[in-house]
C-alpha positions in Angstrom: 0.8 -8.9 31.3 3.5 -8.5 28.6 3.6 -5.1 26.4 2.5 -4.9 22.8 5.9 -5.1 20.8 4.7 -3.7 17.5 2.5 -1.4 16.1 -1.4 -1.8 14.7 -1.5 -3.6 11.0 -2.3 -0.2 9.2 1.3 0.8 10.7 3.3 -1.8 9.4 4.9 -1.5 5.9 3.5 -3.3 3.0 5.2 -6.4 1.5 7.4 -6.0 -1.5 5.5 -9.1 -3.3 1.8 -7.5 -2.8 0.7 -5.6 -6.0 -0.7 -2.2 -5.9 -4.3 -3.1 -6.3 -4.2 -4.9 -2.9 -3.0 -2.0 -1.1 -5.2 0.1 -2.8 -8.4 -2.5 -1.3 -6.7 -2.7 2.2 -6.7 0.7 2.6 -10.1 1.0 1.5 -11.5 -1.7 4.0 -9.4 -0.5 7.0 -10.5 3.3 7.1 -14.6 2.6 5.4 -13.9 3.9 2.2 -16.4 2.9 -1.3 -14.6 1.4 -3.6 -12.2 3.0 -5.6 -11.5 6.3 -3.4 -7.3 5.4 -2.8 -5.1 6.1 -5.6 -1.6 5.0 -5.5 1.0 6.8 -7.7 4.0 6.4 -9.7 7.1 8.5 -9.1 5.9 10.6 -11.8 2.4 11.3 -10.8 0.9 9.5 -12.5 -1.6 6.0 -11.4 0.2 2.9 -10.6 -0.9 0.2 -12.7 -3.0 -2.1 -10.0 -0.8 -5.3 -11.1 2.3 -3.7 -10.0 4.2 -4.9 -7.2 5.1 -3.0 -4.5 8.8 -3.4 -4.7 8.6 -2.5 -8.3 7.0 0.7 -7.3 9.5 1.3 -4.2 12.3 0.9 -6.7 11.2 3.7 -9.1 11.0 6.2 -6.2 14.4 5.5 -5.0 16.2 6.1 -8.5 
């Protein structure tokens, strides 16, 4: 029997092209939590806007 080669889905890291919103519901359905519990957040503090993309969002962190 071969050996897993990668990690579980919640591991993995999330596409640049998904928007925030997504990510926000993923996280949501994966660990059982009601709607609108995750919060994702600018480099500021303040809340990512749920259209964002995620590569948008990585880029502002890195500057």
């Amino acid at each position: 029997m071969s050996q897993r080669k990668e990690e579980g889905r919640r591991f993995r890291n999330a596409r640049e092209d998904a928007s925030v919103g997504a990510i926000e519901r993923r996280i949501e359905k994966d660990y059982g939590l009601p709607s609108g519990t995750v919060q994702i957040n600018r480099a500021d503090g303040g809340n990512a806007r749920s259209d964002k993309k995620v590569g948008n969002l990585k880029k502002e962190f890195r500057s």
